[in-house]
C-alpha positions, 0 to 999 in steps of 0.5 A, a space after each residue: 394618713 388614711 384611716 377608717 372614721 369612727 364615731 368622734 369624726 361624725 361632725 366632720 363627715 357631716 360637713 363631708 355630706 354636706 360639701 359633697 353634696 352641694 359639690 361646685 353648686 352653693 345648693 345641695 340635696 341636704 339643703 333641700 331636704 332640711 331647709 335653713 341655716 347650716 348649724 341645725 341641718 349638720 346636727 340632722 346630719 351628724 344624728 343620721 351618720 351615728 343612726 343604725 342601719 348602718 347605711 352610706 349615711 353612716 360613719 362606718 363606711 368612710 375613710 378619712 384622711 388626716 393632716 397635721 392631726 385633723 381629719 381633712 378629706 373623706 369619702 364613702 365606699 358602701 355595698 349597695 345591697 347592705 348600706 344602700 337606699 333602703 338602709 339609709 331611708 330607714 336610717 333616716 327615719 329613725 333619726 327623724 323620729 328619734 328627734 321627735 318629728 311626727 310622721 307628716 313632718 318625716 313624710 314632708 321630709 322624704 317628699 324632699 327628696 324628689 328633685 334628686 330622684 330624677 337624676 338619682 344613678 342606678 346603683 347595681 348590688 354587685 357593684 361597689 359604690 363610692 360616695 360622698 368625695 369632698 376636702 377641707 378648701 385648704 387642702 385641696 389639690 394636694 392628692 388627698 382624694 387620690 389617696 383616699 381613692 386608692 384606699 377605698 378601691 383597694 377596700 372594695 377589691 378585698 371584699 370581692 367587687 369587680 367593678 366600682 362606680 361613682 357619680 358626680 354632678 354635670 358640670 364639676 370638672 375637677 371631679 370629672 378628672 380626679 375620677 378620670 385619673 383614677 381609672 374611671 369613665 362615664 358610661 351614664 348620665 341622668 338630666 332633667 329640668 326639675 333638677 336643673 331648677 333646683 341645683 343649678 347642674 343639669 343631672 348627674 354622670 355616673 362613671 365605672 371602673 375595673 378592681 379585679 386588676 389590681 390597680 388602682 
């Protein structure tokens, strides 16, 4: 079952983030950006996904697919002009100083971020964004993503976008397919070696898609 997420799935969009993020590498931006054990930067995460603005770090934008009971995949669909980088930072900051972190300790936590802005996709107003794709290990290969692709499309196409985009790090070719299948081709790609260094990928590939033709 395909279902919009709310506040009680935020540990399991955490693990979501953090999945997607580190994608077929062991090391992800979320790693970089709060350094240590798992425990600790999924409750940073789950703080941030309940934090207002509501942003692509927040609950609200995903779906989420359940079976047997449990949530088990999940994917973000986001207006960019609404619950894109500026949102999110903001979001961020204020779950950073909520948790009582002064501001050198923000301040070094957003400088965490530089490796992935060298390989960080345009993300045009007009388009709709899809984000943070990841399942549980178990239920992999059993077309959830597909699903969820063919819900959060429809979500962008009822809300007015023409064209939808989504990104992924080089190298993870499973990725590449699903989106391929889903009617997605790359029309970008960002490399640089500060990147490279940290995650082990050598940038990220942006791909696009029509939603004004009513397939998805």
């Amino acid at each position: 079952m395909i279902r919009e997420a709310g506040e009680r799935d935020t540990p399991f969009l955490a693990w979501v983030m953090q999945a997607a993020a580190r994608s077929h590498r062991p090391v992800g931006i979320w790693d970089v950006v709060f350094p240590g054990p798992d425990a600790p930067r999924l409750a940073r995460l789950e703080a941030l996904l309940r934090t207002e603005p509501r942003s692509y770090c927040h609950y609200a934008p995903f779906l989420v697919a359940d079976e047997e009971g449990e949530p088990v995949a999940a994917l973000c669909g986001y207006h960019p002009r609404h619950e894109g980088a500026p949102a999110m930072a903001a979001a961020l900051r204020q779950s950073l100083e909520g948790a009582g972190l002064g501001e050198a300790e923000v301040q070094a936590t957003f400088a965490r971020f530089a490796p992935i802005l060298t390989c960080a996709p345009d993300t045009p107003e007009d388009l709709f964004v899809v984000e943070w794709v990841a399942t549980r290990p178990a239920w992999r290969r059993r077309g959830l993503v597909r699903e969820l692709l063919a819900a959060v499309l429809e979500r962008g196409r009822r809300a007015g976008f023409r064209e939808a985009q989504i990104s992924y790090l080089i190298g993870n070719e499973p990725a590449r397919l699903t989106y391929e299948r889903a009617g997605f081709r790359r029309v970008a790609e960002r490399r640089h070696p500060d990147f490279e260094r940290v995650f082990g990928s050598p940038g990220i590939a942006t791909m696009r898609r029509p939603l004004a033709d009513g397939s998805a």
